[in-house]
C-alpha positions as CSV (number, residue, x, y, z in Angstrom):
1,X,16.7,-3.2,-9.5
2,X,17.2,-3.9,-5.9
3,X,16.7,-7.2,-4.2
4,X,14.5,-8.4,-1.9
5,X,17.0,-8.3,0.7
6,X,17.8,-4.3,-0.6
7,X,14.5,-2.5,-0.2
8,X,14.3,0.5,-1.9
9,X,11.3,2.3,0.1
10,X,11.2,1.9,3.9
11,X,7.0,2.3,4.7
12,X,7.0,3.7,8.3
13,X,3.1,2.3,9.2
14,X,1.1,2.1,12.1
15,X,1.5,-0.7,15.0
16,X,-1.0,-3.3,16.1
17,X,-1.1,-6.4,18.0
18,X,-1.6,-8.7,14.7
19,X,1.5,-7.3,13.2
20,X,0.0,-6.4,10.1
21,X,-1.4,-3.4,8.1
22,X,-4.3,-1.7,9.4
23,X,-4.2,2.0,8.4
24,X,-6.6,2.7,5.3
25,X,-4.1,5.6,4.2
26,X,-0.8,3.3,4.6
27,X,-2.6,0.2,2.8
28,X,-3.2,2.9,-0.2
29,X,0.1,2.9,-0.4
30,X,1.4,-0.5,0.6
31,X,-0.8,-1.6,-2.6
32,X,0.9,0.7,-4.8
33,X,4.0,-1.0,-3.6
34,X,2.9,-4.4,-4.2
35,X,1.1,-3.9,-7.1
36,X,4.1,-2.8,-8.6
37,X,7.1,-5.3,-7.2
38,X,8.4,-2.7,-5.3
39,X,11.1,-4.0,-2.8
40,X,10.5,-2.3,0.5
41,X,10.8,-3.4,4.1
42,X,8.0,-2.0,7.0
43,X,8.7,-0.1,10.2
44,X,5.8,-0.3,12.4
45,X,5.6,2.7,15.1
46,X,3.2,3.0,18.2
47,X,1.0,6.2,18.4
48,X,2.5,7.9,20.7
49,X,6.4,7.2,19.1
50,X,4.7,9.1,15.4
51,X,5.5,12.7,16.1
52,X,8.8,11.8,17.9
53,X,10.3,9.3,15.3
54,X,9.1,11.7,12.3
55,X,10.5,14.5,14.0
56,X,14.0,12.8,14.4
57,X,13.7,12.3,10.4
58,X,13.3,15.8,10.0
59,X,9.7,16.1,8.6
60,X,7.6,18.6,8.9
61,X,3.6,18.8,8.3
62,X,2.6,21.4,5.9
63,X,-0.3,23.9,6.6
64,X,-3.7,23.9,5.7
65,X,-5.4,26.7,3.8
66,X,-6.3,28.1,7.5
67,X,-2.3,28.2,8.5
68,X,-2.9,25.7,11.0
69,X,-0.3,23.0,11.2
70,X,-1.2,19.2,9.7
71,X,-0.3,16.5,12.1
72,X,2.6,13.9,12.0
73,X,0.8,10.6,10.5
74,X,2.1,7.8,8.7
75,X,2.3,6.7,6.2
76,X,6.0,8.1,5.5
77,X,8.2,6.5,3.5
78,X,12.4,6.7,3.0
79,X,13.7,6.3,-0.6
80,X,16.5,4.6,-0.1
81,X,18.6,5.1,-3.1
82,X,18.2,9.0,-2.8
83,X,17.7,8.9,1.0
84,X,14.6,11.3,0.7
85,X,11.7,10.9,3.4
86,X,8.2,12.3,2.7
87,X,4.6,12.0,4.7
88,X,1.1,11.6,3.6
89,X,-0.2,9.5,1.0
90,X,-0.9,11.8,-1.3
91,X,2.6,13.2,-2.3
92,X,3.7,9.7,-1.8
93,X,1.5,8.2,-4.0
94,X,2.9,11.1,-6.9
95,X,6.1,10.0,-5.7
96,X,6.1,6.7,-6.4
97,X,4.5,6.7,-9.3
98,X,6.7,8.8,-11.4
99,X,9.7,6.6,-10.0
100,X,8.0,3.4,-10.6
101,X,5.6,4.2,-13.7
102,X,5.4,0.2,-14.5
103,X,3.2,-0.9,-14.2
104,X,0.5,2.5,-13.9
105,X,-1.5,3.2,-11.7
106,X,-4.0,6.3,-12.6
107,X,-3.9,8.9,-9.1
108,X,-6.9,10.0,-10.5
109,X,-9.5,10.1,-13.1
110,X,-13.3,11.8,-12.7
111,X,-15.1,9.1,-12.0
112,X,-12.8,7.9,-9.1
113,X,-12.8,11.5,-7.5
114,X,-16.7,10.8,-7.9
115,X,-16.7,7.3,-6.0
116,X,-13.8,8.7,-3.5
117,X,-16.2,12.0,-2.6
118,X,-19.2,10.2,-2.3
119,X,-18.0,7.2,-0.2
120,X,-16.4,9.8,2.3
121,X,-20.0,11.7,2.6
122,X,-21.8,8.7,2.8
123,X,-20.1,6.0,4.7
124,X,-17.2,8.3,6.5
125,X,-19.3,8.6,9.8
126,X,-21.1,5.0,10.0
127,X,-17.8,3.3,8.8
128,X,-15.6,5.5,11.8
129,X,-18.3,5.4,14.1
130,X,-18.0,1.5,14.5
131,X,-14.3,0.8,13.2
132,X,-13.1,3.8,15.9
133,X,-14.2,2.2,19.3
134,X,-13.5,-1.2,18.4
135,X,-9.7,-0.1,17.1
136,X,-8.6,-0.1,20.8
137,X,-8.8,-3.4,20.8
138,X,-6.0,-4.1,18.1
139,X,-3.6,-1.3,20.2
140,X,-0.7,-2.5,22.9
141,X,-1.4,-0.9,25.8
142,X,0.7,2.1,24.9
143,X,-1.5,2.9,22.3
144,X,-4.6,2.1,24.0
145,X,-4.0,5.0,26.4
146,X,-3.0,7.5,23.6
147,X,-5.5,6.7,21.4
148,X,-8.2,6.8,24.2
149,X,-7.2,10.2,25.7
150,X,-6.7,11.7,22.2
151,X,-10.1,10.4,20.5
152,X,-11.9,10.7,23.8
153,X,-10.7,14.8,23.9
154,X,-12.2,14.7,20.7
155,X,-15.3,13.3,21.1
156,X,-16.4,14.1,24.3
157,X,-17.1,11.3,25.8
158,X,-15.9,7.7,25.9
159,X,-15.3,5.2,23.0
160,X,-17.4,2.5,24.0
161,X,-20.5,5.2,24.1
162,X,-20.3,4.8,20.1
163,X,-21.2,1.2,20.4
164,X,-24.9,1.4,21.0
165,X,-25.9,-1.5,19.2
166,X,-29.5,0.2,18.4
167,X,-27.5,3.9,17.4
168,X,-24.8,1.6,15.5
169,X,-27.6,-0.1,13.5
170,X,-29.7,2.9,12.5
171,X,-26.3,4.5,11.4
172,X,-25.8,1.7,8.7
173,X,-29.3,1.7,7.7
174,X,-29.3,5.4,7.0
175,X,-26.3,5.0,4.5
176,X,-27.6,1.4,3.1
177,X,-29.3,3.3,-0.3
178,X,-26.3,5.5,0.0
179,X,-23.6,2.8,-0.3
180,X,-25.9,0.8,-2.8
181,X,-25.5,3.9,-5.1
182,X,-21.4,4.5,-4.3
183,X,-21.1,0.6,-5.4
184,X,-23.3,0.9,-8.3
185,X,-20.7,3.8,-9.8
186,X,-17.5,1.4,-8.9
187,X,-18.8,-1.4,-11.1
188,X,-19.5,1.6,-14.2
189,X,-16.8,-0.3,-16.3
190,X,-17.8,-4.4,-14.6
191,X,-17.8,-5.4,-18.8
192,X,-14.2,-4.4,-18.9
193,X,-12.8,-5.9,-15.7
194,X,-13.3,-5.7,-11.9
195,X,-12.1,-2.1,-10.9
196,X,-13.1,1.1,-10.9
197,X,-11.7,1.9,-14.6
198,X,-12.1,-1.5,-16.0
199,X,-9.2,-4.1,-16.3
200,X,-6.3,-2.3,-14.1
201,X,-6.7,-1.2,-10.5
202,X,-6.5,2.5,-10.3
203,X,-5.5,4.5,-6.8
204,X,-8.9,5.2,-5.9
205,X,-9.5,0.9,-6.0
206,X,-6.7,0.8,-3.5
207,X,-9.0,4.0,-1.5
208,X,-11.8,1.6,-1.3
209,X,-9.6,-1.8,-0.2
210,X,-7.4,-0.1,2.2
211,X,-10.8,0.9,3.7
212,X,-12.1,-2.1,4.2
213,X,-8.6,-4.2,4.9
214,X,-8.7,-1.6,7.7
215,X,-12.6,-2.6,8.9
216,X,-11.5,-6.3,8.8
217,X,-8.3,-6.5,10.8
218,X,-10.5,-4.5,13.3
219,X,-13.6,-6.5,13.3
220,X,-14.6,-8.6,11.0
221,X,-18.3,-7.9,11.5
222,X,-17.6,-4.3,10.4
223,X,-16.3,-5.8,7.1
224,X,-19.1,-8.0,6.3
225,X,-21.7,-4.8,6.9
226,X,-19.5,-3.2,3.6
227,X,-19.2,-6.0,1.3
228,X,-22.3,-6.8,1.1
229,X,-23.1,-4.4,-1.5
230,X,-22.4,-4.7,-4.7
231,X,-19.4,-3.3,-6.0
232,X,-17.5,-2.9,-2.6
233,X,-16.4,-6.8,-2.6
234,X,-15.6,-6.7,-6.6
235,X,-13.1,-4.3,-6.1
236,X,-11.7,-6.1,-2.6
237,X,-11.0,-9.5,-4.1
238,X,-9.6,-8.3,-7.2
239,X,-7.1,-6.4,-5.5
240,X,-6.1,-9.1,-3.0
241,X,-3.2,-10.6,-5.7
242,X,-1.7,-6.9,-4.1
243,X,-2.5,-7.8,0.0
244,X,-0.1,-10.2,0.3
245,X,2.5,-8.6,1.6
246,X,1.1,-6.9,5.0
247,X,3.7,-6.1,6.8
């Protein structure tokens, strides 16, 4: 095994002012790392330097089931010992798992797929809505015009118009029975441990902390709207032994 000073898996991540983790799908996989002593060193890139720098490693997105063309995104990750690169968490995760099976982590299980589905359906929209406009405000000024111009092409109108503080409120209170129900299925197995399956943290644990590592580096207000509920703070504090390391 490699030292400390050796990593074996450089993370390419996403850059922010407080020099730390803050994409959900990179902290998916930064928690897989940790969780299993992984050495591996960080690369932080801007937005606009993703497509370029991934580019120059010679990745390429795959398709959809459309043909159209993925995006470059982090995370990406180089294994070091067999100088292979890949992109997107989901491959990674497979990845790393079947070169570091020790400890496990389960990629999937029914139950998991359940909690992961229904958490996107209910929460996606309230949690984006207020984690995307205040985001900016984490970015160097590099960023800040990227992301603006590319979210605001999106949207169709500016960021700050998704911070109505009356809209913003109604948006959480329409998911409230919604995320009461999501963290009544994550604590299914509380008489066996903390996470979703029981005892050991399983991916779709890390799915729901690297969510809501990404809401409080952004704002911690955000955060506190999601813990609140039962289940969602189990699962955080029993995977923050694997947070330490953040960037």
């Amino acid at each position: 095994m490699a030292t400390q000073t050796e990593p074996e898996i450089v993370l390419y991540d996403l850059a922010c002012t407080k020099n730390v983790c803050f994409s959900p799908v990179v902290w998916r996989i930064r928690l897989m790392l940790n969780y299993k002593h992984v050495p591996y060193r960080t690369i932080f890139l801007e937005f606009p330097d993703i497509e370029p720098t991934l580019k120059g490693l010679g990745l390429v997105p795959g398709e959809s089931a459309s043909g159209s063309k993925y995006k470059y995104t982090v995370p990406v990750i180089q294994h070091v010992p067999t100088n292979t690169y890949m992109m997107d968490s989901t491959p990674i995760a497979q990845f790393l798992e079947s070169t570091y099976p020790n400890p496990p982590v389960p990629l999937t299980s029914e139950l998991g797929r359940e909690i992961e589905a229904k958490a996107r359906a209910v929460v996606g929209t309230a949690f984006s809505t207020s984690v995307m406009p205040r985001e900016i405000g984490i970015l160097s000024p590099r960023s800040q015009e990227y992301f603006r111009r590319t979210r605001e092409a999106s949207l169709g109108h500016r960021l700050e118009h998704l911070l109505d503080p009356d809209k913003e409120e109604q948006g959480w209170n329409a998911v409230s029975d919604g995320m009461r129900a999501v963290g009544e299925l994550m604590r299914t197995h509380k008489a066996d441990g903390p996470f979703v399956l029981g005892a050991q943290p399983s991916y779709t644990d890390f799915f729901v902390t690297g969510s809501l590592q990404c809401a409080r580096v952004v704002d911690e207000g955000v955060f506190q709207r999601n813990i609140k509920y039962p289940g969602f703070k189990e699962i955080y504090e029993a995977c923050l032994p694997y947070m330490e390391k953040r960037d």
